[in-house]
N, C-alpha and C positions, 0 to 999 in steps of 0.2 A: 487281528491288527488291521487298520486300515491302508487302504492305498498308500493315501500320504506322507503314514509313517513308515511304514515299505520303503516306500522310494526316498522319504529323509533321509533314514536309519543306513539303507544301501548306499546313497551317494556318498553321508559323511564317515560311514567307515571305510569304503573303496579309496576315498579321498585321503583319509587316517591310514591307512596299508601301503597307500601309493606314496605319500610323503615320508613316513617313517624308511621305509625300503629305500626308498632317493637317498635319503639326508645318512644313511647308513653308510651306503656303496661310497657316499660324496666324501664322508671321513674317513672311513676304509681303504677307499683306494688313492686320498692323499696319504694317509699314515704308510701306506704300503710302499708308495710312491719314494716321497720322502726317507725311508728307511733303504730302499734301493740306490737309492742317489748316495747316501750318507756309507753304505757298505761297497758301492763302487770305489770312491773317493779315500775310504779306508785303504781299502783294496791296491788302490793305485799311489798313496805315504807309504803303507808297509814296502810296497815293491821300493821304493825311493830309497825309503832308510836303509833297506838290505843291502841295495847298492853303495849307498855311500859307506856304509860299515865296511865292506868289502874291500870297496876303494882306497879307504883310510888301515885297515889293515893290512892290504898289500902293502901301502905305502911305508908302515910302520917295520913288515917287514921286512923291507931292501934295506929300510935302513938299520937295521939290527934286531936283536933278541926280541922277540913278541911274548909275553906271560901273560899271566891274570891279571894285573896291573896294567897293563896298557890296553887289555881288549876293555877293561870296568872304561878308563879315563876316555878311550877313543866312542866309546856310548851313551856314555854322558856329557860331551861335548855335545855326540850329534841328536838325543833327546833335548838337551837346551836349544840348539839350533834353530833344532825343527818343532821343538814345544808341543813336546809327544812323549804318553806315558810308553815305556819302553819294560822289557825284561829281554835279557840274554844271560843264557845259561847253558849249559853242555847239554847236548843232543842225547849220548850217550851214559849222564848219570844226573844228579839231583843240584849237581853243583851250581850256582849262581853266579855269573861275572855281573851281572847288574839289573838292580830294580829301582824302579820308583812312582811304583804302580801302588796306589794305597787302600786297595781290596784285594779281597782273594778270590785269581784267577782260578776257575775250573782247568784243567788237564785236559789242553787237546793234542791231538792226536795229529801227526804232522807226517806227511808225502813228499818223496824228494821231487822238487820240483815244481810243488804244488803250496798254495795257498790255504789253509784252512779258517774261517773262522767258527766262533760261536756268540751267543748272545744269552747275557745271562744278568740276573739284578742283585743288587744288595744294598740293603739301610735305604729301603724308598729310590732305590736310580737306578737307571738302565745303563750296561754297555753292551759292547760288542766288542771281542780279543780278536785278533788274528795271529797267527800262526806258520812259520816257516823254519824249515832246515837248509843249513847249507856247511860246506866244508872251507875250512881259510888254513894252510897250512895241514899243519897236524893235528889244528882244532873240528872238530864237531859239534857246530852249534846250531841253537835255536832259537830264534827270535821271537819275541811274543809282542804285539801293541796291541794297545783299550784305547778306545774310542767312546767318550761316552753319550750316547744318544737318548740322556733320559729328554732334554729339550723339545726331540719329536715327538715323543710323548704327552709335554705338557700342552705344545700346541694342536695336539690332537684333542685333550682335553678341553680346551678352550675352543675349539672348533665346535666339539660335540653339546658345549654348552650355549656356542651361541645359534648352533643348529636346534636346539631344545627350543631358545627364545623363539627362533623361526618358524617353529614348527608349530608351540602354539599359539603367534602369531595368524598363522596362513589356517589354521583349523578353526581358531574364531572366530577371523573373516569366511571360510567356508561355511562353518553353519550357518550363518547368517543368508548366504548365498543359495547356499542351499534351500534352505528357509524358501527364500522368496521364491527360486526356481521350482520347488516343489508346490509350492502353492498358487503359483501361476500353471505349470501342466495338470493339476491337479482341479484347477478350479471350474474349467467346463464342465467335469466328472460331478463335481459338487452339485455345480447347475443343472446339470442332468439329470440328477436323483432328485434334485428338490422338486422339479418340471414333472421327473414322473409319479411320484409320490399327486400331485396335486392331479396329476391327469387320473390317476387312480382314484384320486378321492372326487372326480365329476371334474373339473376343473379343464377344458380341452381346446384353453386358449392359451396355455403358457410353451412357450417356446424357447432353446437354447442359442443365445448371442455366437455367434463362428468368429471367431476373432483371427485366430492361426489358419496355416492354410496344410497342415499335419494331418498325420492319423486320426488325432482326436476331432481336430475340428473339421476332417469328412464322417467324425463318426456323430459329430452333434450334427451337421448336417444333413447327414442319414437320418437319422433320428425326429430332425425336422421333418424329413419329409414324410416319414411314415408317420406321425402326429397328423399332418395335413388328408394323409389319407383316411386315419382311421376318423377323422374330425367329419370328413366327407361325409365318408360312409356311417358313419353315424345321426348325419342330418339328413344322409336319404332315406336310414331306417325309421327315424323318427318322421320323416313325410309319408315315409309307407306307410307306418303303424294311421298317422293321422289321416290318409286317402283312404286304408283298409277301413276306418270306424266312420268315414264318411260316407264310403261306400252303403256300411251295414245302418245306419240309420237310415240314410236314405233310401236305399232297397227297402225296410223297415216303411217307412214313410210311405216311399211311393204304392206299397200293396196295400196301407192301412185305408189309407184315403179314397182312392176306389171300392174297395172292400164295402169300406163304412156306410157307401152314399148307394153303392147298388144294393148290401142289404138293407136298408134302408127305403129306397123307392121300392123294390119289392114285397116289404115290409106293408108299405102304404098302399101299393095295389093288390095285395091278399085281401088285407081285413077290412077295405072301403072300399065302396062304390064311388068312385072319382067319376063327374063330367068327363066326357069323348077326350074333349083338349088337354085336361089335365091328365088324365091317363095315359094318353098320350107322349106327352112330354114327360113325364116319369120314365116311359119307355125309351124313350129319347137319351134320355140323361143315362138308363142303365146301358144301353145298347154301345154310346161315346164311353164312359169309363171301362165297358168291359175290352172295344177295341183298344182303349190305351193299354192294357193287364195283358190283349195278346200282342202289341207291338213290343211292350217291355218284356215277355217272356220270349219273343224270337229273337231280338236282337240282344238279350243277357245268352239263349245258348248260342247266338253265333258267337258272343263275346269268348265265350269259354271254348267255344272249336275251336277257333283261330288260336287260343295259348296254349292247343295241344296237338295240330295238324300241321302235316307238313304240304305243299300245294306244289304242285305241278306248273309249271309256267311254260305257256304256249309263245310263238313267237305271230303277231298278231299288225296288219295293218292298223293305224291306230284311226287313218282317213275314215275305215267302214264301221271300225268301235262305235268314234263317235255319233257319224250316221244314224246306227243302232241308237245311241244314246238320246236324238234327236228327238226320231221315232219315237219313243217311248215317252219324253218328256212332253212334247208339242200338248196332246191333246188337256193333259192335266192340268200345264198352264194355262191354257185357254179357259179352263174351268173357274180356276183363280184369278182369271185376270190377269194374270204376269205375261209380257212379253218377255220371249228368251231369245235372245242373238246367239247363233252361232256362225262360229270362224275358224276356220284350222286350215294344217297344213300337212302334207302326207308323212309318214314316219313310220318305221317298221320297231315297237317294244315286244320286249318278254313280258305277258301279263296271265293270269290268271281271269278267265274273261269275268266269271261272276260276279268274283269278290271284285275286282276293281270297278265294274259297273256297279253295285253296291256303292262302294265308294265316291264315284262320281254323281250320280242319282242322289247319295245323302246329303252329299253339299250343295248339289243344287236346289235339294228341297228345304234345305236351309236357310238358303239364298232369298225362294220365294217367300219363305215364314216370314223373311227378315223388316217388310214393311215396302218393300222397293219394288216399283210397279213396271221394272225392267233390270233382267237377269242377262250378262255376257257370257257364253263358255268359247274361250278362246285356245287357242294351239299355235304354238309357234316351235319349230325343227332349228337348233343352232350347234353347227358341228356332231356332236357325238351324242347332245341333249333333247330330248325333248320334253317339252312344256306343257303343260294345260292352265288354265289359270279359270276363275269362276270369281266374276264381278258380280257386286250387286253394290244398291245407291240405298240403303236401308238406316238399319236404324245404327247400327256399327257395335261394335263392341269397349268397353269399359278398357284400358289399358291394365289396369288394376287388375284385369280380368282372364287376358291373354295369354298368361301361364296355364292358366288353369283349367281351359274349357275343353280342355282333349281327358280331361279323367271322368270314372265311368259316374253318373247320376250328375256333373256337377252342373246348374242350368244358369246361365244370367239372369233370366229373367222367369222365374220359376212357376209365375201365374200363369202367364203368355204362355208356355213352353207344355202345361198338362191340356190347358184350353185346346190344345192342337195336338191333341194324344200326343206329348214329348214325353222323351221320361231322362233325359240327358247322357241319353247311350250312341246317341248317332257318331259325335265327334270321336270319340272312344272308338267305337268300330273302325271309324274312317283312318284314322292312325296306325291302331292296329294292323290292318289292312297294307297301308302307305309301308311298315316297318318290315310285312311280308315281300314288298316289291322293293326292298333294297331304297326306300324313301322314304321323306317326313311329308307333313303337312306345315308347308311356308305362309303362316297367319299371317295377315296384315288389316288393322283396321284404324278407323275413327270416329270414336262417339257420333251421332248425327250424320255421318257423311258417307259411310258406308264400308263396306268388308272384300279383302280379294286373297283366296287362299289358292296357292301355287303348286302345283305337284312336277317334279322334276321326274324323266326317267331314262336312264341310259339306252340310247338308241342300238337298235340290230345292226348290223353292215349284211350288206346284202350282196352279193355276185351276181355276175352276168346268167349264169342260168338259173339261181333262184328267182330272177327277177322275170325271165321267158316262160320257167314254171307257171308264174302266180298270173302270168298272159294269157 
């Protein structure tokens, strides 16, 4: 069975139990009511008549002889009177002084003193007798009155009939009610199943409306949210999968092409006698693609060291890094031509001196690749930060492009980039590296104008005597 008739089926029988039980007690406990009211009021004519009988037979007898005959006529006065069925009859045998009661009483059972009644039916009607002994003289009697209360009866019948009307009045309009309450709580549920059925079948754009701000509708909104996560995480596995297949053609790619053209010149310098110069430059050309084969095979195993080592980080002047870094770059650039500016400011980081010299030396020499016939490596200390940044006035990079140029083989410029033994693993490393020191690499470029990537890194604090140490 489903939810909805679940929760129908429950509401409008709870709803059917809950009114029938009402509309029950509601007749019942006026029937009961009313029958109490009507047996007090009995209760309290019987007491009345007994008195007056009393009163009017005393009366009878100061004034002479009291018999059968005047206790019948002094009863029947006060039945006419009081317009009350009556019976008076000897306490102590069967005899009757008066009736005019026109059913037959049951036999109750009478207490001096005491009241009794009973309730009892005949030919379709209800009464109620009551019952008393008392003594008058030498007489022994017992009064009997009927009361007849089929009336409360019939308005209980009438009660219970228009409680029927009522009843299924109020069930009609409940289903109906119901109806719609159940299908309004029920109908995110609906939504929910349709949304997940469709996200099962590939579909991981449909999402459930929140309309309530209830259980259900934190539970569609749950529901949202893990949809959005597994949506995520599904477009990152699908850029993995498509990084992972660009990697492998490319890696692919890149060993083919060298491969091809050193066996190849090699090929041409076995079986021919080549001119000096041409021989030459065969040698040339095997000598440049096989440097590229070993820059890509050192910088693919650092790629895979780094995804499986853990590094030690030193706490390191960053003023004498760069220094170092100077050092090492100056004479190169001079070879190429590049002027390199540098500028910094002093700053104590955690680094790994290698790897992040790696990293800094890669971007610079990406810097110089880049067309720009002057390189900045700049440093700037602010608060708790320190900066490096590496300008160049080059060729800039593609916008298009700037997502992408940190994954491993991808190159912009893919001719340029082997010409200069590239194999498009630098930016890859550089990242890698930057993701080791607790940092990104902050790209910013423009086609024709130039490139400036940023490296952030949380500064050391230093005390008075680390700092008289390092004096």
């Amino acid at each position: 069975m489903k939810f909805f008739d679940k929760l129908y089926v429950s509401m409008l029988l709870l709803l059917t139990v809950a009114l029938a039980v009402t509309e029950y007690y509601i007749v019942a406990l006026s029937t009961r009511s009313a029958l109490d009211n009507r047996i007090e009021a009995s209760l309290k004519q019987h007491q009345l008549i007994k008195y007056a009988l009393q009163s009017d037979l005393l009366s009878a007898s100061q004034a002479g002889t009291v018999g059968a005959n005047t206790i019948a006529d002094i009863t029947d006065q006060t039945a006419n009177a009081m317009t009350v069925f009556l019976i008076l009859r000897s306490d102590k045998s069967s005899y009757v002084y008066y009736d005019n009661v026109e059913v037959d009483v049951p036999d109750i059972n009478t207490e001096a003193g005491k009241i009794n009644y009973m309730a009892f039916s005949e030919g379709g009607r209800k009464f109620v007798a009551m019952a008393s002994s008392f003594s008058q003289g030498s007489f022994d009697l017992r009064l009997i009155s009927v009361t007849d209360i089929t009336d409360i009866y019939d308005d209980a019948g009438q009660m219970q009939f228009r409680c029927l009307w009522i009843f299924l009045g109020v069930i009609t309009a409940g289903m109906i009610f119901t109806f719609v309450f159940s299908s309004i709580i029920t109908r995110p549920i609906k939504e929910l199943t349709e949304v997940g059925e469709k996200f099962s079948g590939g579909d991981y754009s449909g999402r459930v409306k929140t309309i309530t701000n209830d259980e259900i509708g934190e539970m569609a909104q749950v529901y949202n949210n893990m949809a959005d996560t597994i949506e995520d995480k599904i477009r990152e596995l699908e850029l993995a999968v498509k990084q992972r297949e660009d990697f492998t053609a490319a890696f692919a790619h890149e060993l083919k092409t060298p491969m091809t053209s050193i066996i190849g010149y090699a090929d041409t310098l076995y079986q021919k006698d080549l001119p000096e110069t041409e021989a030459k430059a065969a040698a040339e050309f095997i000598v440049n693609e096989g440097m590229r084969l070993e820059a890509l095979s050192f910088k693919l195993l650092e790629l895979i060291t780094l995804k499986n080592s853990d590094f030690l980080l030193e706490e390191i002047e960053m003023k004498d890094f760069l220094n170092d870094i100077r050092d090492t770059v100056l004479p190169a650039a001079a070879k190429k031509g590049v002027r390199v500016f540098f500028d910094f400011e002093p700053g104590y980081c955690r680094i790994e001196f290698d790897l992040f010299k790696t990293l800094v030396l890669n971007l610079i020499d990406n810097a110089m690749k880049s067309g720009s016939d002057s390189v900045a490596v700049l440093s700037q200390s602010r608060g708790d930060e320190y900066m490096i940044a590496i300008v160049d006035h080059g060729r800039g990079i593609p916008e298009k492009e700037l997502k992408r140029v940190t994954e491993a083989f991808y190159m912009v410029d893919k001719a340029r980039s082997r010409k200069q033994h590239g194999a498009g693993l630098g930016l890859a490393l550089c990242e890698k590296i930057a993701e080791i020191h607790g940092t990104r690499l902050d790209i910013r470029s423009r086609e024709g104008q130039g490139t400036a990537i940023r490296i952030r890194l949380k500064m050391v604090e230093r005390d008075d005597e680390d700092a008289e140490d390092q004096v």
